[in-house]
N, C-alpha and C positions, 0 to 999 in steps of 0.2 A: 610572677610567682610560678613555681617548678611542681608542678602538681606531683605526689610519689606515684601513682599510675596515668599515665596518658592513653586515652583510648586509643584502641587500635594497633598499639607501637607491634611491630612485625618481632617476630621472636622464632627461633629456631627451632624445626623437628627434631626430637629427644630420638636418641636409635640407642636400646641398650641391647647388646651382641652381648649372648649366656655361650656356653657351651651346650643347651637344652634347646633353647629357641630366642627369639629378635622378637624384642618389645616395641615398640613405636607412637609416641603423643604426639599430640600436637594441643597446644595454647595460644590462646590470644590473651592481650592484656586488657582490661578494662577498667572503667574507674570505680570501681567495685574492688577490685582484685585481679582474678584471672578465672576467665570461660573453659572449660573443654572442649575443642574442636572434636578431635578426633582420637582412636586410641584403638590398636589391638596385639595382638601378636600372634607367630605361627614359630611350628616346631622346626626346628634345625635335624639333616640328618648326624647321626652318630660320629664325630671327630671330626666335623666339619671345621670346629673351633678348639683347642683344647688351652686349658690356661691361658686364656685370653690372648692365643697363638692363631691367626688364621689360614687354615689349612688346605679350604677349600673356595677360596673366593669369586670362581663360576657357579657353583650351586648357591653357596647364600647369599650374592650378590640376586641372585636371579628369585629368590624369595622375598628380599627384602623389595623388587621392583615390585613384585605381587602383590605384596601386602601396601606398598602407599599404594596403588591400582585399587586396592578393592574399598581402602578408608577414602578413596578421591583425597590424596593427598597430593598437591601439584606443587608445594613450594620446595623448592631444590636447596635451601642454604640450612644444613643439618649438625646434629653434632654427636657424638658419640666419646664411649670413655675404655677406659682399661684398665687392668690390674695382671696380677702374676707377679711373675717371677722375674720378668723385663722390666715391671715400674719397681721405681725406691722413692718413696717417699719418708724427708727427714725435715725434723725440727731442731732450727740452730737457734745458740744467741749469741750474736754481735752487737758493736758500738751503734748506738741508734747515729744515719748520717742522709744525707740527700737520696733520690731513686737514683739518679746517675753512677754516683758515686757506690751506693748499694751493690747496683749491677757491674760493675766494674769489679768489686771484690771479688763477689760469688764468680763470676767468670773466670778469676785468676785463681780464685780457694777450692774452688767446686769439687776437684780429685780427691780432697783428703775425705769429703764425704759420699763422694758415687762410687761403687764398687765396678763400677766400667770405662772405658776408654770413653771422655767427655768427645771424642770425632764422633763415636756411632749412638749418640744419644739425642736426643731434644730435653732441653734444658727450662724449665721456666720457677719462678719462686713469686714469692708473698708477703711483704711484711705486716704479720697482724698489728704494727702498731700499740705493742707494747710499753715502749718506755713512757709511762704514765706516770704523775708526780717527781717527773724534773731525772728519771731515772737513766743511767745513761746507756744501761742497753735495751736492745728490742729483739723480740722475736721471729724468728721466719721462718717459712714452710717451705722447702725445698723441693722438688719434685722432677723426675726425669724415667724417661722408656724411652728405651733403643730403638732407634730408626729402623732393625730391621724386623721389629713387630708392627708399628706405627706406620712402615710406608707401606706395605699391603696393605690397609683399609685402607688408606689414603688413595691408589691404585683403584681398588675394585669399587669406590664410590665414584670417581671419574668415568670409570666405565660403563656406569649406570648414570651417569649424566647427575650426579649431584654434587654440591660442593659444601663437603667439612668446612666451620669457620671457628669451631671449636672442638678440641679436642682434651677431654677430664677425667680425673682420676675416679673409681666407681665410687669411693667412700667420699669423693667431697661433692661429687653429684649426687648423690643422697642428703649430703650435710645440707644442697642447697633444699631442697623440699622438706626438709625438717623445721630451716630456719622460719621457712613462709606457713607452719602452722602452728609448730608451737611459740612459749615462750622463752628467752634467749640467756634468763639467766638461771637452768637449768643443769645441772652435772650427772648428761647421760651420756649411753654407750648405745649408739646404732650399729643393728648387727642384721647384716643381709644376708641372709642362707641362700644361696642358690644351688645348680645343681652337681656342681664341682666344685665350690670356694663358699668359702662364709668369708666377708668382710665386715671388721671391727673400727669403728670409730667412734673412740672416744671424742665428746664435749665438752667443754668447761671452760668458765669465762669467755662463751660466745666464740670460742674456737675452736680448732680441733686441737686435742692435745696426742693424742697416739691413734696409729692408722695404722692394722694388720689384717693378711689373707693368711685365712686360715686353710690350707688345701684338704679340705674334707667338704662333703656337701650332700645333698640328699637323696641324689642318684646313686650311691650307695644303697641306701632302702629300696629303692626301688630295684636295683640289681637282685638285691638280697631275696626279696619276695618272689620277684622272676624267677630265679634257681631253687627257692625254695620250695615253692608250690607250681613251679610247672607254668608257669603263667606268660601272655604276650605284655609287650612292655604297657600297652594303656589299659591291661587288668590288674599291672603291678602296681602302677600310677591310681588307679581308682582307688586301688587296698588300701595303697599310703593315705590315701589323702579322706580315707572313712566313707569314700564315694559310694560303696559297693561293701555288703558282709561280710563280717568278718566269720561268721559261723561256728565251725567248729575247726577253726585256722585259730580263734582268739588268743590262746596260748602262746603259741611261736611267735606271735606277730608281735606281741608283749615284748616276749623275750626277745626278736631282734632290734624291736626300740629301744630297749632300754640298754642294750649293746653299745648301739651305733650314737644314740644321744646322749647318752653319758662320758663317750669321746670328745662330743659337739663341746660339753656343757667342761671339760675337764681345758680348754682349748680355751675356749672364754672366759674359763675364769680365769687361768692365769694372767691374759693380758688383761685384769680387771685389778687383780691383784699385785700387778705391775705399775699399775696407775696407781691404786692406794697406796701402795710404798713410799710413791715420791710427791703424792698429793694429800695428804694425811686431814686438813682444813678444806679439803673439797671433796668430801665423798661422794659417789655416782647417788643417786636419787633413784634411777629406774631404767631399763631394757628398753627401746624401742626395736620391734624386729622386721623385717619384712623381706621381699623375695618370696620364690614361689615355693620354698619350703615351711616357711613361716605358714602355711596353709595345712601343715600335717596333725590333726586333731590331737588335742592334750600336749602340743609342745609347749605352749603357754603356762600352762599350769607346770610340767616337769620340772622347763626353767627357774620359774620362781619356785621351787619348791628345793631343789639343788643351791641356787646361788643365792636365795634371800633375799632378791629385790624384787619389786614390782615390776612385771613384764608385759607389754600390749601393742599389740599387732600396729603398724603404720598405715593408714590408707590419705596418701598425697592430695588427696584432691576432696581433703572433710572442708575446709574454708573455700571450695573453689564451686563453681555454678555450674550446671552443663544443662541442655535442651533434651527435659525426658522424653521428646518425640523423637531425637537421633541418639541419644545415649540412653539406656533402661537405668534406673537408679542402680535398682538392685546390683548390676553388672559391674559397675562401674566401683559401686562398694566392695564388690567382690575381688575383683580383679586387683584393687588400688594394691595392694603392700607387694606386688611382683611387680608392680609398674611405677615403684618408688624411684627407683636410677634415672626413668625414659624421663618422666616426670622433673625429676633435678635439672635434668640437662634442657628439657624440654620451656624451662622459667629463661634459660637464655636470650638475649636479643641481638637478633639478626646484624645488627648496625655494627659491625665488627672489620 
C-alpha cells in the first residue's frame, strides 16, 4: 500500500529570486503532512534582477550562498521559478490522445502559440486531463522562457555548487502551496504582489484557468514615499508597511495609496473580469493574496472594498508543523504570504 506521505522522502530547496530580495525554504515530508526545516530571506541590491532578468549573478549568487550558510542549509538539489516577459504561459484545447503522441504534436504545433523562435526557448506542457464524460478534447497548459533568461540561473547556481532539478513558473509555484492548504473545488484568484510584478492566477475546476504578470508592484510606494518625504529606502519600507508613524505624513500617504492601489486593483480586475466573461457558471469565490506586498496595512480591506469579493492574506505553512525552539511561531506566521512561491516550489521532490 502507497502511503500519500512517506517519511522523510528528500524534497527540494524552494529559492524564490524577486527583483527585492531571495526567499529560501526548505521541507521535509512527513506522515503528517510536511515539517518546516528551514526558512529566510535577504535583500538583493537594486537591479540586481529586473523582470525576472538576472543581471547581476556574482553578487546574488554570492547572497544566495550566505543565506543557505546562515539557515545550515547543506542539501544542494534546488528549484526555482520565473515569470516576465520571457515566460508565456498558454491554455490550448486539443484532441484528447496518448503522452507520446501529445508531445509529438505540441512539438510540431508549438509556433503558432509561442511568440518566439521554439530554438531559444525551453519548452514543457501539461495535460489537465480534461476530457471527462467520454469528451473528445482535453486541456493543456503550455508553458516556455527563453534560454537566454533561464541559462543564467542555471550558470550562477553551478557556480555556487548547486544543482536546479526543477525549474517553475511563479504562479503555478504558488498554485502548488495553495493546493496543500486549501480545498480544491474552489473558484479563486491568487494574486502575489511583489516588488515589481503582481502575478494573477486564476483557479477553477482544480486548475489554473488564466495566468498574468501584471508589471506594477510595490516598490513603487515605497519609491514614492522615499522622494516624497525625503526618506532612506528602509524608512520608506517601514511607512509602507505601518512599521513606523505615519504622523502628520497621514494625509499624502493616503493619497499616494489610493493612487498607486487603485492601478493595482484596476489591473486585477480586468483579468477577473476576463475570466467572468468566458466563465459565467464558475464565478471567483474570493482573493487569496500574498507576496511581500500583501503586507502593506488596509490592502486587504481596499481590495475587497473596490472588487467585491472576499480577500485574505496566504500564509503556506497554516497546515504544516515546524519546531518552536528553531522557528518562532509568530515569524513564521508573519513572514508565510512573502514565502508562498519558496514554499510552492519548496513541496517538490528531489527524486527527479
Amino acid at each position: 500500500m502507497r502511503l500519500p506521505f512517506r517519511a522523510k522522502e528528500k524534497l527540494i530547496v524552494g529559492i524564490d529570486i524577486g527583483s527585492h530580495s531571495v526567499k529560501v525554504c526548505q521541507l521535509e515530508r512527513i506522515e503528517q503532512g510536511y515539517s518546516v526545516l528551514s526558512l529566510g530571506s535577504a535583500l538583493l541590491p537594486e537591479g540586481a534582477v529586473d523582470d525576472g532578468t538576472l543581471h547581476d549573478p556574482d553578487q546574488v549568487g554570492e547572497i544566495i550562498s550566505l543565506l543557505l550558510k546562515h539557515l545550515k542549509i547543506k542539501d544542494r538539489k534546488i528549484g526555482f521559478s520565473v515569470s516576465g516577459y520571457s515566460v508565456v504561459v498558454k491554455k490550448i484545447n486539443l484532441p484528447a490522445m496518448d503522452e507520446q503522441l501529445l508531445k509529438e504534436h505540441i512539438l510540431s504545433e508549438a509556433e503558432q502559440y509561442i511568440p518566439f523562435d521554439l530554438n531559444e526557448v525551453y519548452l514543457d506542457f501539461q495535460d489537465l486531463q480534461t476530457n471527462r464524460d467520454d469528451m473528445a478534447k482535453t486541456s493543456i497548459i503550455l508553458a516556455a522562457a527563453k534560454k537566454e533568461v533561464i541559462d543564467p540561473y542555471l550558470e550562477m547556481f553551478k557556480a555556487i555548487n548547486l544543482l536546479p532539478v526543477v525549474v517553475d513558473v511563479d504562479g503555478f509555484a504558488l498554485e502548488n502551496a495553495y493546493e496543500y492548504n486549501y480545498l480544491k473545488n474552489e473558484n479563486i484568484a491568487l494574486i502575489d504582489i511583489g516588488a515589481a510584478k503582481i502575478n494573477v492566477n486564476i483557479i477553477s475546476r482544480e486548475a489554473s484557468i488564466m495566468a498574468r504578470d501584471i508589471v506594477v508592484g510595490s516598490r513603487e510606494l515605497t519609491d514614492q514615499l522615499q522622494y516624497e518625504f525625503d526618506l532612506d529606502p528602509e524608512e520608506a519600507e517601514a511607512l509602507k508597511l505601518g512599521a513606523s508613524a505615519a504622523n502628520d505624513r497621514q494625509e499624502m500617504i493616503e493619497e499616494i495609496f489610493h493612487t498607486r492601489c487603485v492601478q493595482w486593483m484596476e489591473e486585477i480586475k480586468k483579468t477577473i473580469n476576463l475570466y467572468h466573461a468566458t466563465n459565467r457558471r464558475e464565478p471567483l469565490t474570493k482573493l487569496i493574496i500574498s507576496g511581500g506586498g500583501s503586507n502593506i496595512r488596509g490592502l486587504t480591506q481596499f481590495l475587497e472594498q473596490k472588487i467585491g469579493l472576499p480577500v485574505e492574506r496566504f500564509n503556506p505553512f497554516t497546515k504544516m508543523i515546524a519546531n518552536p525552539k528553531t522557528i518562532d511561531p509568530e515569524y513564521l506566521k508573519q513572514i508565510g504570504p512573502e514565502m508562498a512561491i519558496a514554499a510552492g516550489l519548496a513541496i517538490r521532490p528531489s527524486a527527479i
